[in-house]
N, C-alpha and C positions, 0 to 999 in steps of 0.2 A: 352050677355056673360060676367062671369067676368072679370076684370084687371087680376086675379091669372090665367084662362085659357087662355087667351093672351098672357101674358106675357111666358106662358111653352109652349105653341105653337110656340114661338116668339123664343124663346132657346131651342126648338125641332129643328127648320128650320133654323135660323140662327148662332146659337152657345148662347154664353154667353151674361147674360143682368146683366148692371152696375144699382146699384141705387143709383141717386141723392138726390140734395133734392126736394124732390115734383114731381121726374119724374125720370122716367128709361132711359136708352141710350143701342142702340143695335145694328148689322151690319144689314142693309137692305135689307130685302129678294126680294126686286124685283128689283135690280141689283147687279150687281159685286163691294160688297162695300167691300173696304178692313179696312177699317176704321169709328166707328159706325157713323151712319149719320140718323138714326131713334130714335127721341123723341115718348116717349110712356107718354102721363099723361091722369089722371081721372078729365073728366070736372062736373062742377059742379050737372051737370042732371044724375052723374054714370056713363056714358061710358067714352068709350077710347075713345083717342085721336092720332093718327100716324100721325106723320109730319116728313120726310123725306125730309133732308135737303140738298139732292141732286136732287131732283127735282121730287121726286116719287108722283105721287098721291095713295092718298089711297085706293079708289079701285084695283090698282095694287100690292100696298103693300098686302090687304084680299088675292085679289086671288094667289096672290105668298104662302101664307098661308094654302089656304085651305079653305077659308072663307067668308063669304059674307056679302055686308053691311048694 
């Protein structure tokens, strides 16, 4: 999938996504985040990256989504 349909999936389900430099920031769909706590970047082999800096793993992040990994 691309970074462009992740990240609209990402601000379909979670609201708004900020962009940094060299990475996105956005509230975390697999908990009650009230404050963005999901790093979204493009690693070097093309895919995304979600790291959830609240303690999410990323499978939970996908299927809070809609999506699989």
């Amino acid at each position: 999938m691309q970074i462009e349909e992740i990240l609209a999936k990402i601000e379909e389900v979670s609201g708004h996504v900020t962009q940094h430099a060299g990475y996105w920031k956005a509230r975390c769909p697999a908990h009650d985040d009230r404050d963005p706590s999901l790093s979204i970047r493009v690693k070097d082999n093309g895919w995304a990256a979600l790291k959830c800096h609240g303690g999410c793993e990323q499978d939970d992040i996908l299927a809070a989504l809609g999506l699989k990994n």
